[in-house]
C-alpha positions in Angstrom: 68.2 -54.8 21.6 67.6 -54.6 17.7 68.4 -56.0 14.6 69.6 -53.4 12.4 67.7 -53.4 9.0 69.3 -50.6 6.1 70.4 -47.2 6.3 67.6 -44.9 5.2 70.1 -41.7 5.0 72.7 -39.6 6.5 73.1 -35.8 7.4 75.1 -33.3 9.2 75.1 -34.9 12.4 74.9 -38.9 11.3 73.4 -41.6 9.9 69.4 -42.6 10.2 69.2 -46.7 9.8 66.1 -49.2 9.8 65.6 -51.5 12.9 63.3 -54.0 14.1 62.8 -54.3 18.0 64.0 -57.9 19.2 61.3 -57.7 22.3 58.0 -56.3 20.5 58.8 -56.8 16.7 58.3 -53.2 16.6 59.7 -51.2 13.5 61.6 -48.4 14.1 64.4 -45.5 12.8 67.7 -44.9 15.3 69.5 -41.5 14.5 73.2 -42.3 15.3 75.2 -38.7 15.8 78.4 -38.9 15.1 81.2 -37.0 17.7 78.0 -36.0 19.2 79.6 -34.1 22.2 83.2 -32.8 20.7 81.7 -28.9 19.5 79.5 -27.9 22.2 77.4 -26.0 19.8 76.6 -29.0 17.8 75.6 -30.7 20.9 72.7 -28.0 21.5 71.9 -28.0 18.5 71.0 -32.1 18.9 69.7 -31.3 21.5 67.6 -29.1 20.6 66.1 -31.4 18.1 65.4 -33.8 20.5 63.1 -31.4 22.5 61.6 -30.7 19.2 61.0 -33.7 18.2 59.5 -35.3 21.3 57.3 -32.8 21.6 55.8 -33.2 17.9 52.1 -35.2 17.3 52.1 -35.6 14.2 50.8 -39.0 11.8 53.7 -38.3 9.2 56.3 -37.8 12.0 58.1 -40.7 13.8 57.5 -40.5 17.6 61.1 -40.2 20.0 60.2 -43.4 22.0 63.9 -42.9 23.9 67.6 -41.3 23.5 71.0 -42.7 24.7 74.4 -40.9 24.7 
């Protein structure tokens, strides 16, 4: 569980919001997509970006750490 902090912006697909893990203390970003699965293009298309994304290294890139649907 988290405690949700602020939003730090929106896009095509949602909204991107601050939270603070209840277990660890652990900051982190949640991406919540919005009618994620209702245009089947849009849905590859997120999940695309989550293939992408977990596969980035990066130190000015936030890490996936895990996805629910």
């Amino acid at each position: 569980m988290w405690w949700w902090s602020r939003q730090l912006g929106t896009g095509a697909y949602g909204m991107v919001v601050s939270a603070q893990d209840r277990l660890t203390g652990r900051r982190i970003a949640i991406k919540k997509c919005a009618n994620l699965f209702v245009d089947p293009v849009d849905a590859r298309k997120i999940g695309r970006e989550i293939r992408i994304m977990s596969q980035l290294d990066h130190p000015n890139i936030l890490k996936v750490r895990s996805t629910l649907c």
